[in-house]
C-alpha positions in Angstrom: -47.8 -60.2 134.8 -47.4 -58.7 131.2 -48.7 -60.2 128.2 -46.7 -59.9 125.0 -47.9 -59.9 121.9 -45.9 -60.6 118.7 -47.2 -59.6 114.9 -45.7 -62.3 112.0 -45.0 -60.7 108.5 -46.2 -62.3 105.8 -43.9 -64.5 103.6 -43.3 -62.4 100.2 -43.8 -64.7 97.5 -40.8 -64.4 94.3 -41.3 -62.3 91.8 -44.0 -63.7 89.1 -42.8 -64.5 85.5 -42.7 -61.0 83.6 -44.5 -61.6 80.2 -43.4 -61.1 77.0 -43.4 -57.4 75.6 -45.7 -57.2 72.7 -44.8 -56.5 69.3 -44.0 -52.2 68.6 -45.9 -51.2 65.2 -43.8 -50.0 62.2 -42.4 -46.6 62.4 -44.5 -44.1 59.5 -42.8 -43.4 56.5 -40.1 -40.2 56.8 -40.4 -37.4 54.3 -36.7 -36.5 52.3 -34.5 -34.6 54.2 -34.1 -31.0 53.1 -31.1 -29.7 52.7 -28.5 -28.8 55.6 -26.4 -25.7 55.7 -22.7 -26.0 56.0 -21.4 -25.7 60.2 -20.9 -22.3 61.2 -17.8 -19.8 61.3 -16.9 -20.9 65.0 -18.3 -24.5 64.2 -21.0 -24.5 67.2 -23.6 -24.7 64.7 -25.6 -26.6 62.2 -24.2 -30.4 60.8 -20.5 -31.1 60.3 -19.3 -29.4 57.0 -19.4 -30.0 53.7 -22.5 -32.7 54.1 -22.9 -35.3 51.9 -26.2 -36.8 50.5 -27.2 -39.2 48.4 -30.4 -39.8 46.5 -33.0 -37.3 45.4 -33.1 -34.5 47.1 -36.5 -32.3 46.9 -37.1 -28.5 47.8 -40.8 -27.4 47.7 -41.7 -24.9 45.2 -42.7 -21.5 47.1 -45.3 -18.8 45.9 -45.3 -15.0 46.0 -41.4 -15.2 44.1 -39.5 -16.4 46.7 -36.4 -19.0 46.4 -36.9 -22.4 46.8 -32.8 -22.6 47.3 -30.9 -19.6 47.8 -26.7 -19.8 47.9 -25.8 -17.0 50.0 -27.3 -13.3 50.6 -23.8 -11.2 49.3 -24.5 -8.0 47.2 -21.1 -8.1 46.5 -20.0 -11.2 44.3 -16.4 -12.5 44.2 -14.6 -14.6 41.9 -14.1 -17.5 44.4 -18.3 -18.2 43.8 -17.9 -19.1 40.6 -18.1 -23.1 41.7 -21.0 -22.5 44.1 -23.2 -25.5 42.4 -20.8 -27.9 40.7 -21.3 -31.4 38.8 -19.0 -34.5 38.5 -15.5 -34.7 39.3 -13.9 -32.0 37.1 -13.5 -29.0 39.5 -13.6 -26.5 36.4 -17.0 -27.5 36.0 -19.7 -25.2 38.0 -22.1 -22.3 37.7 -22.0 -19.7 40.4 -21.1 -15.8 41.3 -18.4 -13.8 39.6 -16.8 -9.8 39.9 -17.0 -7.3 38.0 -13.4 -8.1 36.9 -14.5 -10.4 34.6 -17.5 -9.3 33.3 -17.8 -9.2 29.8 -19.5 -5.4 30.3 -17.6 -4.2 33.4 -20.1 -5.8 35.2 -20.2 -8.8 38.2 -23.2 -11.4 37.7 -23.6 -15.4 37.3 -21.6 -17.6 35.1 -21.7 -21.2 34.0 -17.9 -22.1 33.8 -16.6 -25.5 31.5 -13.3 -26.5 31.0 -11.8 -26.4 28.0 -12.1 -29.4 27.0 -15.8 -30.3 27.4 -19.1 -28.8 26.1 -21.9 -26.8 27.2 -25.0 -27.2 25.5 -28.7 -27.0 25.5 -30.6 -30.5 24.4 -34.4 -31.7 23.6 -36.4 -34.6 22.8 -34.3 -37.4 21.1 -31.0 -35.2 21.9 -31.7 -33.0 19.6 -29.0 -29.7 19.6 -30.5 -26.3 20.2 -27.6 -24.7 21.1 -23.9 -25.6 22.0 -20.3 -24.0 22.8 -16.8 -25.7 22.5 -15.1 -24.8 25.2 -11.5 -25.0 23.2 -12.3 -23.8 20.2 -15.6 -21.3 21.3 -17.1 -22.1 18.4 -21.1 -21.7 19.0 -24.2 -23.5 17.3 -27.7 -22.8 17.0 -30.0 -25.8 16.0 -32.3 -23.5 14.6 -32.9 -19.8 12.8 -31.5 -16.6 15.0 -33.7 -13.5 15.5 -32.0 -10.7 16.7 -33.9 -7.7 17.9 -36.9 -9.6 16.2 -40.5 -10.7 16.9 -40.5 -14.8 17.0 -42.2 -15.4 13.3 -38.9 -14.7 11.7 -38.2 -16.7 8.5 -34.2 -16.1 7.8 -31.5 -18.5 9.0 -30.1 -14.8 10.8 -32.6 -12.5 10.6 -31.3 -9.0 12.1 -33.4 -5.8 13.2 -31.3 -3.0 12.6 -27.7 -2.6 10.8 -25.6 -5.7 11.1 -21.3 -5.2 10.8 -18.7 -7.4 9.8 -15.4 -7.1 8.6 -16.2 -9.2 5.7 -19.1 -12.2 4.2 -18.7 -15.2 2.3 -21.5 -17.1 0.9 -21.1 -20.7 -1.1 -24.6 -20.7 -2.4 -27.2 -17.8 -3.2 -26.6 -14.6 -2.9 -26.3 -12.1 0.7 -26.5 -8.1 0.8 -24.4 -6.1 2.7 -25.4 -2.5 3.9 -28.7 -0.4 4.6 -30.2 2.2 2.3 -28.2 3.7 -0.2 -25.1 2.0 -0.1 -25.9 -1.5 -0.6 -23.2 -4.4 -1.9 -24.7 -7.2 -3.4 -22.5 -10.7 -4.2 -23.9 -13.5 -5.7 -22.6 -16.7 -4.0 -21.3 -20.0 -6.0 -20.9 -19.8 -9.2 -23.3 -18.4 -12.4 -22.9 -20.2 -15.6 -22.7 -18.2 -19.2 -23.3 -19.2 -22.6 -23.8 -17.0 -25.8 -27.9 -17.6 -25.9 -28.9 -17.2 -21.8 -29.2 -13.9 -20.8 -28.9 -13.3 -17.2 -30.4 -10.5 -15.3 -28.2 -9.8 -12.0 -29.7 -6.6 -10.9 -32.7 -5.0 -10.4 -34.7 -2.6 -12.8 -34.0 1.3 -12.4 -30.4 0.4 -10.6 -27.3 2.2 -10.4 -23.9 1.3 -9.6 -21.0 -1.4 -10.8 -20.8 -5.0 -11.8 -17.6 -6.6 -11.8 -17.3 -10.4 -13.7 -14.6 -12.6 -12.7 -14.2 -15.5 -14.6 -14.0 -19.0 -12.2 -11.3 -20.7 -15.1 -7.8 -19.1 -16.2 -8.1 -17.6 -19.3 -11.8 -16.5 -19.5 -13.2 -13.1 -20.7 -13.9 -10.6 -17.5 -15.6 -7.6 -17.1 -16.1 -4.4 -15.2 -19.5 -2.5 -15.9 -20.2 1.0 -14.9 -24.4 1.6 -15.0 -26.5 4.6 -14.6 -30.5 3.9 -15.2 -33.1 5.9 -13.7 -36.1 4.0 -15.5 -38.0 0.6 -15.2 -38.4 0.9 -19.0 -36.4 2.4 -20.2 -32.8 1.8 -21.5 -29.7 3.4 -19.2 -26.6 4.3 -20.0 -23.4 2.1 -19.5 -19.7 1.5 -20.1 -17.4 -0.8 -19.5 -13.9 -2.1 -19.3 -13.1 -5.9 -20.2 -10.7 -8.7 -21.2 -12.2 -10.8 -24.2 -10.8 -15.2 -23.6 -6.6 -15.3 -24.2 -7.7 -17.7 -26.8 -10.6 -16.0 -28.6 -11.2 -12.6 -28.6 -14.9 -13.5 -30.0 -15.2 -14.8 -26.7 -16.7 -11.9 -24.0 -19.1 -10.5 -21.9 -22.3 -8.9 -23.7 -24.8 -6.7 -22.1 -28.1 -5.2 -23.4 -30.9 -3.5 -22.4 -34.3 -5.5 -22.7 -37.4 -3.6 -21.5 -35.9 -1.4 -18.7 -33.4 -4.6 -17.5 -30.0 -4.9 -17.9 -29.3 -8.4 -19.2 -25.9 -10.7 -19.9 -24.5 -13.4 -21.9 -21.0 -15.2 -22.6 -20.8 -14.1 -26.7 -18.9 -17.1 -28.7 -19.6 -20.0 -26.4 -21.8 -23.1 -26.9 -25.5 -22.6 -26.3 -27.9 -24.3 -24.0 -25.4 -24.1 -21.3 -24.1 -27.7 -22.7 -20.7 -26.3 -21.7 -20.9 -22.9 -20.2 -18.2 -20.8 -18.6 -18.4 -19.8 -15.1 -18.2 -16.7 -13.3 -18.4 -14.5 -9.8 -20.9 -11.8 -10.2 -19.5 -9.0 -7.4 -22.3 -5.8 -7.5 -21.8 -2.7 -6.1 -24.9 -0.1 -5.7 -28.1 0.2 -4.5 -30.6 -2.5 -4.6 -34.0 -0.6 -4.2 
């Protein structure tokens, strides 16, 4: 007779009561984003184009003179770059590449471009204006003086190394010269008053050249003066042609030599410059 044997599995117990997952610590703090490149020509690559950020934005500063943001790797500019950074919503408004087309010397390079009817301008503390250009009218400013060619401790509102040209100067106050060496024009701005007891001295000792009066009021004595003097103490030798007043021919312009100078005075009018007349001084010659 055969004996059979039979083996029970256990009962599996249900599945015990999973416990609650504990709590996942705070993600670290993310560093700004730099920035993306647009997608590429066949569009596998980089980000969809023309990203958009907002916020701050920071690029490290690199050593050894490399860029810290570099637009493009062309030798070769075209016009089309000219917008390649741009600000607000005006789309005349950019800085960026240009040709040589429109080079002010023949010459491509970078460009800031405004529209014509905004302002470019340099600014600092308190808004103060160091420089600015119109863009309608292209009228420039300069907050302070203007050296040209010069070291940095110049003292003139323009102050010019070399020989300055312009078809023509006007001054309201003082006086400007015009010219280098030999053929110098001097004209005093404004307005110079004469009486019969001031005399004035409008050029230099030892000078040679003309002197031409115009009177500011209709009517008034003029003058043109021819002068040769080769001394700084001596008297020179002059002549002259003028126009005495319509109304009193002991009215005119007197000259005289005092000590090497060449002086001037309004003969026939009141004295102490109480009630002068008025003229433009216009000198011709060398101022040395």
């Amino acid at each position: 007779m055969y004996k059979t044997t039979t083996t029970l599995s256990p009962i599996q117990g249900g599945q015990g009561i999973q416990g609650e997952q504990g709590i996942q610590g705070e993600q670290g703090i993310q560093g700004e984003q730099g920035i993306q490149g647009e997608r590429g020509a066949d569009g596998s690559n980089g980000p969809t184009a023309n990203p958009s950020f907002t916020g701050k934005v920071s690029v490290s500063t690199p050593s050894g003179y490399g860029p810290a943001l570099q637009l493009g790797t062309q030798t070769q500019y075209s016009n089309d770059q000219l917008y390649s950074l741009r600000w607000g919503g005006n789309t005349l408004m950019g800085m960026g590449l240009h040709s040589s087309a429109q080079g002010v010397f023949g010459k491509q390079g970078l460009a800031i471009h405004i529209p014509d009817t905004e302002e470019f301008s340099v600014k600092t503390n308190g808004w103060t204006n160091i420089f600015a250009v119109d863009g309608a009218s292209k009228k420039t400013r300069f907050g302070g003086f203007v050296g040209i060619n010069r070291s940095p401790d110049y003292g003139y509102a323009l102050d010019v190394s070399g020989i300055a040209r312009a078809d023509g100067f006007l001054s309201s106050g003082g006086s400007y010269t015009v010219g280098a060496g030999n053929a110098t024009v001097v004209k005093h701005g404004g307005i110079l008053a004469m009486d019969q007891f001031s005399w004035r001295r409008v050029v230099p000792q030892r000078w040679t050249g003309y002197i031409v009066w115009t009177p500011v009021a209709n009517d008034h004595a003029s003058q043109a003066i021819r002068v040769a003097n080769n001394s700084n103490a001596g008297a020179g030798s002059r002549d002259w042609r003028y126009q005495s007043d319509y109304y009193s021919s002991a009215r005119f312009i007197e000259s005289r030599y005092n000590g090497g100078w060449l002086e001037f005075r309004k003969a026939g009018t009141n004295a102490s410059l109480s009630n002068p007349h008025m003229y433009h001084v216009t000198i011709f010659g060398a101022i040395i």
